[in-house]
C-alpha positions in Angstrom: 19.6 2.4 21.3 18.2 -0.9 22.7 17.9 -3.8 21.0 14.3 -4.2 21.8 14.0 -0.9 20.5 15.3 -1.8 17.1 12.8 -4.9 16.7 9.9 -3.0 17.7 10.9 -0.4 14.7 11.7 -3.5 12.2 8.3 -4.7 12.8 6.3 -1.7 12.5 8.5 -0.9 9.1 7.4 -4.6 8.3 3.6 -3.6 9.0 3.8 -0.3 7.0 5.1 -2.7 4.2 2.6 -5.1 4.7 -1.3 -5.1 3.1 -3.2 -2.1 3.7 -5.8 -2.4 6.4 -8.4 -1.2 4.0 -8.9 -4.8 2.6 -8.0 -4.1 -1.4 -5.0 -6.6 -0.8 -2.4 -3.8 -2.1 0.7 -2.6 0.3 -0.1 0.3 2.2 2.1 2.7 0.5 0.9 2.4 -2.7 -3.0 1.8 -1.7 -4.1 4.5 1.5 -0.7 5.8 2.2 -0.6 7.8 -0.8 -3.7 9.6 0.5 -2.6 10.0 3.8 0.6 11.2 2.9 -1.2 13.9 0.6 0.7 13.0 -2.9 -3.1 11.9 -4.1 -7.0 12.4 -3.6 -9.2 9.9 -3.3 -11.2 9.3 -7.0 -14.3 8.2 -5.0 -16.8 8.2 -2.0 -15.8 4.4 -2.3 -11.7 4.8 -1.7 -12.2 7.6 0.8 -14.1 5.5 3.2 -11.4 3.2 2.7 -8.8 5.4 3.4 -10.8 7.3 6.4 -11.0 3.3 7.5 -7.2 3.0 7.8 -6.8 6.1 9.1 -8.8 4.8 12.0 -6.7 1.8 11.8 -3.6 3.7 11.8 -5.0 6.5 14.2 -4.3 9.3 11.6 -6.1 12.3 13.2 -5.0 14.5 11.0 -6.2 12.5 8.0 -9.7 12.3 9.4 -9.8 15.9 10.1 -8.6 16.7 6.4 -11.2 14.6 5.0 -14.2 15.8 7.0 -17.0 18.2 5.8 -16.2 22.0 7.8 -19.6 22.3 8.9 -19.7 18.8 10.4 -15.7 18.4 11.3 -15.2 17.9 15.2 -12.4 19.5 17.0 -10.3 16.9 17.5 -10.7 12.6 17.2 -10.9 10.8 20.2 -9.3 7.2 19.8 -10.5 4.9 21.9 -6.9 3.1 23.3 -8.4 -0.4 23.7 -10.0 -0.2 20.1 -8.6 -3.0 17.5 -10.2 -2.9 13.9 -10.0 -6.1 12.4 -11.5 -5.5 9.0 -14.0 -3.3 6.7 -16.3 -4.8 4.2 -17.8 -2.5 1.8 -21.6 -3.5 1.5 -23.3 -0.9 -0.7 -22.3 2.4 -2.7 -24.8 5.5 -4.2 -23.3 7.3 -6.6 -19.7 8.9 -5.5 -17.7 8.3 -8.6 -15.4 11.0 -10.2 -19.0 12.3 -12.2 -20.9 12.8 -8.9 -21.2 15.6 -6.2 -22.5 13.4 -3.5 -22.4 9.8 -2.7 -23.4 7.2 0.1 -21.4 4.2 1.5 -22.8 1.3 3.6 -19.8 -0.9 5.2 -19.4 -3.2 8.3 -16.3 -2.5 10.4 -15.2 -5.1 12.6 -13.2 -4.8 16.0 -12.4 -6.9 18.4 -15.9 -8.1 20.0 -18.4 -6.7 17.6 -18.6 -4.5 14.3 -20.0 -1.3 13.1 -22.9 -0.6 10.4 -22.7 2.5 9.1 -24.3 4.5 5.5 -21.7 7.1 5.5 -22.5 10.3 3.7 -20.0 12.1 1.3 -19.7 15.5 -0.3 -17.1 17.2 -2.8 -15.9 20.2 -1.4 -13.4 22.2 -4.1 -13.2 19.2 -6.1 -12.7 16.7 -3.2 -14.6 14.0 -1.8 -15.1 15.0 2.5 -17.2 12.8 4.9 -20.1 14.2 5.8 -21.6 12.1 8.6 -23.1 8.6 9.0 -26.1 6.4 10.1 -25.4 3.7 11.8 -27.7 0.5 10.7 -28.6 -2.7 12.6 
C-alpha cells in the first residue's frame, strides 16, 4: 500500500466525518448517513430532499433510486463527472410532515458556475416519503 494511498483514505474518512453536505450543520453519520445507510427513514418531504441532495453530493445511486416514486423512477442515475455541488438552501415547503400523504419542496442547489431551482414533488409510498418529480423555476 502506498503512502499516497493512505492519505487519500485519511481524508475521505475526514470528509465522511466532517458536516453533512445537506447544510443542517450536523456530521454526516448522524444527519443523511443514517438514511442512506438504511438504519432510518426520512420523517419529512423536508429531510428527504436533503438526504436525496447528499446523495447527489455523495453520488449515492442507489439512494436516489430507493427514494424515487416506481412510476417515475429512471433506470439508472447519470452523474455528470465534472459536477461540484456547493450547497442547498431550502426556500419553501407544502405540507410533507409525518401527518401528510403528499408534500412540495422549493430549494436552490448550487454548483460550481450556477444553481438549480427546483419545487420538488413528494409522495408516501407504504409509509415512506419517495420523490416524485420536480419543476424547475427561474
Amino acid at each position: 500500500m502506498s503512502r499516497r494511498g493512505s492519505r487519500q483514505r485519511a481524508r475521505a474518512r475526514a470528509a465522511d466525518a466532517g458536516a453533512c453536505p445537506c447544510g443542517l450543520g450536523e456530521a454526516y453519520e448522524e444527519c443523511c448517513g443514517r438514511f442512506h445507510s438504511g438504519a432510518q427513514g426520512a420523517a419529512t418531504a423536508e429531510v428527504l430532499m436533503r438526504s436525496r441532495y447528499c446523495a447527489f453530493v455523495r453520488r449515492d445511486e442507489a439512494y436516489l433510486l430507493r427514494t424515487w416514486h416506481p412510476r417515475t423512477r429512471p433506470a439508472r442515475v447519470e452523474f455528470d463527472p465534472g459536477m461540484r455541488w456547493t450547497g442547498l438552501e431550502i426556500l419553501g415547503t407544502g405540507e410533507g410532515s409525518a401527518f401528510h400523504s403528499t408534500g412540495t419542496v422549493t430549494f436552490r442547489a448550487s454548483y460550481a458556475g450556477g444553481s438549480l431551482h427546483e419545487r420538488s414533488r413528494f409522495e408516501r409510498v407504504d409509509g415512506a416519503w419517495v420523490y416524485v418529480d420536480g419543476e424547475f423555476l427561474e
